[in-house]
C-alpha positions, 0 to 999 in steps of 0.5 A, a space after each residue: 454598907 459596912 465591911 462585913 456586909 460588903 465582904 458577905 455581899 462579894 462572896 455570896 457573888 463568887 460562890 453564885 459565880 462559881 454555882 453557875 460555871 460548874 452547872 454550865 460546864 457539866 452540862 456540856 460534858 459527853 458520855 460513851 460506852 467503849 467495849 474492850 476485848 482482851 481484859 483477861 484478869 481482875 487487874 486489866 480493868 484496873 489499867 484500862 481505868 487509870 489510863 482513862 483517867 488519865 488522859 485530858 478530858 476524861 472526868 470519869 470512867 468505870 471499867 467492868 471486868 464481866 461485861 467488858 465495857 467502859 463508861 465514860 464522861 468525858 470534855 468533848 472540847 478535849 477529846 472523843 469516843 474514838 480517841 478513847 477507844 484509840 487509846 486503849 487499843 494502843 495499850 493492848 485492849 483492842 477497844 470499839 465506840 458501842 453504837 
């Protein structure tokens, strides 16, 4: 085999590698629905939202002013829905797992 095809051959490995190991870890990722009480301005979801974020595991959330809930995708290796609604009542948002 000549270099480049050895180089295309290895390559072509690493991006099927990398293809697989994303699928498999979204795959075990966890969604929830969190209401939070208290949000009384536009910017209260803006804070909900970064702390959210900010904290390990979570890959996403969306905080909604109107209807006071938040969704979240989150690592359930690193965290859960309980501690995300633990972390945002701590910060003033008393805040509940929606069932």
């Amino acid at each position: 085999m000549t270099r480049s095809k050895l180089f295309m051959a290895a390559a072509l490995t690493a991006i099927f590698t990398a293809l697989h190991f994303n699928i498999a870890t979204a795959a075990e990722l966890q969604s929830a629905t969190l209401v939070v009480e208290g949000m009384t301005c536009a910017t209260c979801p803006i804070t909900v939202k970064k702390l959210l974020t900010k904290t390990p595991g979570v890959t996403t959330a969306n905080v909604n002013f109107v209807t006071h809930l938040a969704q979240v995708t989150f690592d359930p290796d690193k965290t859960n829905a309980e501690k995300l609604a633990k972390v945002i009542t701590e910060i003033g948002f008393p805040a509940k797992v929606k069932k």
